[in-house]
C-alpha positions in Angstrom: -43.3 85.2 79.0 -46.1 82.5 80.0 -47.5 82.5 83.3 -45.5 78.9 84.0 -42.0 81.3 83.3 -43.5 84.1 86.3 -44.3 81.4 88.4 -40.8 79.9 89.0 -39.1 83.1 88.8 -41.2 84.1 91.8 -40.2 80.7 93.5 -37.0 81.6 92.8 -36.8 85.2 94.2 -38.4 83.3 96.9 -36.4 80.8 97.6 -33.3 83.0 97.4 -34.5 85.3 100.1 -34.8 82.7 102.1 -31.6 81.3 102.0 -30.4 85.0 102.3 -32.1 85.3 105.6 -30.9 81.9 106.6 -27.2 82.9 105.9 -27.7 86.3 107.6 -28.8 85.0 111.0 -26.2 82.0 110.7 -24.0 85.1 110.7 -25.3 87.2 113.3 -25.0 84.1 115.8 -21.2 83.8 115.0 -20.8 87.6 115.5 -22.3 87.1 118.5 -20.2 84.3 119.7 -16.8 86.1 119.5 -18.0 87.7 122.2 -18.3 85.3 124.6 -20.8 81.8 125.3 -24.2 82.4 123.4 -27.0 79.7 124.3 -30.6 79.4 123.2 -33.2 80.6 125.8 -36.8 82.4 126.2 -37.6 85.5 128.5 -40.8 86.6 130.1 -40.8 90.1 131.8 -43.1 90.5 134.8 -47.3 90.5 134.1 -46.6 88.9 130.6 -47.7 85.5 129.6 -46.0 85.0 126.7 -42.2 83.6 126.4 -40.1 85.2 123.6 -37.5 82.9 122.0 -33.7 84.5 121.7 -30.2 84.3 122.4 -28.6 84.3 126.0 -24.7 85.3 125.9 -22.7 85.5 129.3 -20.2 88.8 128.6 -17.8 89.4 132.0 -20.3 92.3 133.2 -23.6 91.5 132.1 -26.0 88.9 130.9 -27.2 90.0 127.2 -30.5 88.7 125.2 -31.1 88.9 121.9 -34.4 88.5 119.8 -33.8 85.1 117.3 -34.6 86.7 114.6 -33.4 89.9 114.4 -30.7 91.1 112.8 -28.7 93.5 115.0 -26.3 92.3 117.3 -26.6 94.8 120.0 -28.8 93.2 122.8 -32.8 93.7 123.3 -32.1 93.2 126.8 -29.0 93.4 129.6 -28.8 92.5 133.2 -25.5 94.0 135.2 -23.9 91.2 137.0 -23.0 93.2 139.8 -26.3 93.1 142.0 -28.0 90.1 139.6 -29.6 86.6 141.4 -30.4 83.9 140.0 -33.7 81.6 141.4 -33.2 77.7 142.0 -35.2 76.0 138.9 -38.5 76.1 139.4 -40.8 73.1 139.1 -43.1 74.7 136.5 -42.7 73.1 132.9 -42.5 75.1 130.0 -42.9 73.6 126.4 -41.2 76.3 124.1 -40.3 75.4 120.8 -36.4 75.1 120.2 -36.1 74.0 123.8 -35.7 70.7 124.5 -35.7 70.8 128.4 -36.2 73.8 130.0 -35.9 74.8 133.2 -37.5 78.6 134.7 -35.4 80.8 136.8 -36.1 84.2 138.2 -33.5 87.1 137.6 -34.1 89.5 140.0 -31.9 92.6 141.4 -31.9 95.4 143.7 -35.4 96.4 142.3 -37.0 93.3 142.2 -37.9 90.9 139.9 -36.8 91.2 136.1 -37.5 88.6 134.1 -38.1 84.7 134.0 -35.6 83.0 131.7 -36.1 79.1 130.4 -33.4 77.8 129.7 -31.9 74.1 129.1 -31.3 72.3 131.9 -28.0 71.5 131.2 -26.6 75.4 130.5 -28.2 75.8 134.1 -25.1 75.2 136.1 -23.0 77.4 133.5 -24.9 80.2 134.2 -24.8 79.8 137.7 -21.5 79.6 138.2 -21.1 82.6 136.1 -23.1 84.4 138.7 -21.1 82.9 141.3 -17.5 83.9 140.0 -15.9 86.8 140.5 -15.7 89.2 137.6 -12.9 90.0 135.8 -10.5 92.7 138.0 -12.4 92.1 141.3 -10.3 90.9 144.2 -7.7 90.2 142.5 -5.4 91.2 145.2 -7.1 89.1 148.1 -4.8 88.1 150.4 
């Protein structure tokens, strides 16, 4: 076997993982889709610089994120709806890559603040009115 023979056989291993990894995380987003609305987004917890890229999905009791590139679909993070605000965008811009325009919110709850999300300005108003609407089986008989 000459060395030009190893050489595209190891592009070719190469190559194939790639496109293995590639077809996992294409499959991973859809599993994570049945389960309700899944948009891009980035999340800083408290005394951290540093945004990390992932998945938002808005389930009827809790906001979930998920690392980008992992390959798990249970979350990395959850916030319970019940007690969960929302900030107003803030004015601070934010260039993260896979984000076109993002704009930074504060989750915070009972104990304070939880996390900063970016997200795109136009999933913005879905997440708020998420927030805003009742959850599923509460006051349903309001009269």
């Amino acid at each position: 076997m000459s060395a030009l023979q190893v050489v595209e056989i190891v592009l070719l291993a190469g190559c194939l993982l790639v496109a293995l990894w590639l077809v996992l995380l294409w499959l991973r987003r859809r599993a994570l889709a049945a389960h309700g609305p899944v948009s891009p987004c980035a999340v800083r917890l408290p005394g951290s610089p540093r945004w990390r890229l992932g998945l938002l999905r808005l389930s009827s009791g809790q906001l979930d994120w998920f690392s980008v590139s992992g390959v798990t679909t249970s979350p990395t993070m959850s916030w319970a709806r019940e007690g969960l605000d929302i900030s107003t965008p803030s004015m601070e811009t934010v260039s993260i890559p896979g984000l076109a325009t993002a704009v930074c919110l504060t989750l915070s709850g009972e104990s304070g603040d939880l996390a900063d999300l970016a997200l795109e300005s136009k999933i913005y108003p879905a997440v708020r009115s998420w927030l805003e609407s009742a959850p599923p089986g509460r006051g349903v008989n309001v009269t």
